[in-house]
C-alpha positions in Angstrom: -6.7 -5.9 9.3 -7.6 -7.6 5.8 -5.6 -6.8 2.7 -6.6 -4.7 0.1 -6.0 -0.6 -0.4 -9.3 0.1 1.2 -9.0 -1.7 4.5 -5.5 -0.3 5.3 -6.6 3.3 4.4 -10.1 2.3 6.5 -7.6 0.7 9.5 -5.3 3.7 9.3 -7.9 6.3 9.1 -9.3 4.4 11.8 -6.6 5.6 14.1 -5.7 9.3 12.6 -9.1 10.6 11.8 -8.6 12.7 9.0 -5.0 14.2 10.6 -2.2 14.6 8.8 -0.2 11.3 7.7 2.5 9.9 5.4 1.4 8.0 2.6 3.1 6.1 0.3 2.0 5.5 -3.1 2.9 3.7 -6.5 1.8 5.4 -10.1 2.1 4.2 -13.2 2.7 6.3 -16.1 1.5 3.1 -18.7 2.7 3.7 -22.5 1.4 2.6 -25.7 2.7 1.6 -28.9 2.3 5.1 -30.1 3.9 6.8 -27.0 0.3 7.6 -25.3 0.5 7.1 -21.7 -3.1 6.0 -19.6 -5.1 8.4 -17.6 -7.7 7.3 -15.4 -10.7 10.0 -14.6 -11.3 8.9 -10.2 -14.1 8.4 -8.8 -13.4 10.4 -5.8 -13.2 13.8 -7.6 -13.9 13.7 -11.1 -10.7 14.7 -12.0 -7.4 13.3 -13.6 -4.6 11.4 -12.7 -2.8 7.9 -13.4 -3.1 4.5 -12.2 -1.9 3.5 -9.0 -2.6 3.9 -5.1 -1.2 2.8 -1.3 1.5 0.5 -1.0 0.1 -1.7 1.5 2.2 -3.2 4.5 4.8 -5.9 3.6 4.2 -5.2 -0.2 7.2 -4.3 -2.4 6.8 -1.2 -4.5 6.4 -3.6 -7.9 3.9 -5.8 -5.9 1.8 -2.4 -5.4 1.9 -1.5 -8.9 0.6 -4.3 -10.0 -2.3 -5.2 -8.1 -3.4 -1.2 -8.4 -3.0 -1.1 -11.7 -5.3 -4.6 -12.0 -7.6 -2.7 -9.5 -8.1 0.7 -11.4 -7.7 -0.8 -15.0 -7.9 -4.5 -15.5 -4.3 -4.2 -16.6 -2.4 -7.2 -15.9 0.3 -7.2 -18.5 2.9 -4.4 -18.8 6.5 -4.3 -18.3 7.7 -2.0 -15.8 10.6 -0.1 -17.7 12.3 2.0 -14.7 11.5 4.3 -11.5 11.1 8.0 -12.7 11.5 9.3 -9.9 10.3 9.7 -6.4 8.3 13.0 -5.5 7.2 14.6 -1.6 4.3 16.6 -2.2 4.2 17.8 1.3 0.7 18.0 1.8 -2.5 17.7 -0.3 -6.3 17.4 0.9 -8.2 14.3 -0.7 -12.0 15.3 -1.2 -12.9 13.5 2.0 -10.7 15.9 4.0 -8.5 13.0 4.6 -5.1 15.4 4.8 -1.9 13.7 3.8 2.1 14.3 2.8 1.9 11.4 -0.3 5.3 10.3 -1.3 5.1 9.0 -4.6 7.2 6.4 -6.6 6.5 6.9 -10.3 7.2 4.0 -12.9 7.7 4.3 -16.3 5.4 1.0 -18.1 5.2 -1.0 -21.3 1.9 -2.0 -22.0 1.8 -5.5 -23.2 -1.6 -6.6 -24.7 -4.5 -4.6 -24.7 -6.6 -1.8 -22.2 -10.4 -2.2 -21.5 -11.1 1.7 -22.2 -15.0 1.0 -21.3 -13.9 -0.8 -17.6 -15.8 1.5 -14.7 -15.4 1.1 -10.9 -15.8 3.1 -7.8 -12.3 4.2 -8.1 -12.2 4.6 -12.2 -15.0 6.9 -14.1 -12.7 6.5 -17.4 -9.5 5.5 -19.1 -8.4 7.8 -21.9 -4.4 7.4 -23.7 -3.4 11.1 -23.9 -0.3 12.6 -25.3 1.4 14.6 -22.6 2.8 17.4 -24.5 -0.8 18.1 -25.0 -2.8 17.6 -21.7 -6.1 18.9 -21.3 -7.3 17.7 -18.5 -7.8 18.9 -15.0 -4.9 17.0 -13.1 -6.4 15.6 -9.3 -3.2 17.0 -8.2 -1.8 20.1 -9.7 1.9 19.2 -8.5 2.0 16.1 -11.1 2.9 18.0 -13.5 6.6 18.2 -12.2 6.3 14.4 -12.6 4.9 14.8 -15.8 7.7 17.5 -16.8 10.4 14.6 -16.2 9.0 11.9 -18.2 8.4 14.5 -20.9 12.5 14.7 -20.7 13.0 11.4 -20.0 10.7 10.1 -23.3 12.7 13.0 -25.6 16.4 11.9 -24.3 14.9 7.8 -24.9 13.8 8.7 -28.5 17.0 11.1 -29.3 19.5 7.6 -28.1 17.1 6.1 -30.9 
């Protein structure tokens, strides 16, 4: 097996077919000086969500975030401020009919330096800073928004310490 998100996935797939399996990710909920935070529009759907993707074996989870978000933005300088939270979504359907119980580690990240909004891949159709009090767009997975809900608290209680 080679490194890199889409071998593993390939290699694991591989075995499973498209059978339920735990999976593991990293996301990165990536602010800006005015409080934005990055969405990415994926390739895969068409629909919204936020940078990040399968920890592979032997990474760390701060190893993940970085090489996904380099993968999916071209981001390679933030500062990773602290875990939000970690979040079992118990099952979800990716458009390939790959079925999966995703566990996901959200990070709270300081953007240091500047985004690429116009940078297009397989995996990103766009980059857009959106304030989330004020979404509107179609979330890839509906459940995010509990995530969303906690950094929403968590970026009020940071600005009221202020």
């Amino acid at each position: 097996m080679t490194e890199g998100k889409p071998d593993y996935i390939k290699w694991l797939r591989s075995k499973v077919g498209h059978d339920k399996v735990f999976m593991n990710f990293v996301v990165a909920l990536i602010r800006n000086e005015k409080g934005e935070v990055l969405m990415q529009q994926r390739g895969d759907s068409d629909l919204w969500g936020f940078p990040g993707g399968c920890i592979e074996l032997g990474e760390s989870f701060e190893e993940a975030l970085h090489r996904e978000i380099f993968e999916e933005t071209q981001i390679r300088e933030f500062e990773i401020v602290r875990q939000l939270g970690t979040y079992n979504w118990r099952e979800f359907t990716y458009p390939n009919g790959d079925v999966a119980q995703p566990i996901d580690i959200w990070f709270i990240c300081n953007l240091h330096g500047t985004v690429d909004l116009t940078y297009r891949d397989e995996e990103t159709e766009d980059l857009r800073w959106v304030d989330l009090k004020n979404l509107t767009v179609e979330l890839f997975n509906k459940k995010f928004s509990t995530a969303i809900a906690d950094y929403l608290a968590f970026a009020k209680n940071e600005k009221e310490k202020l």
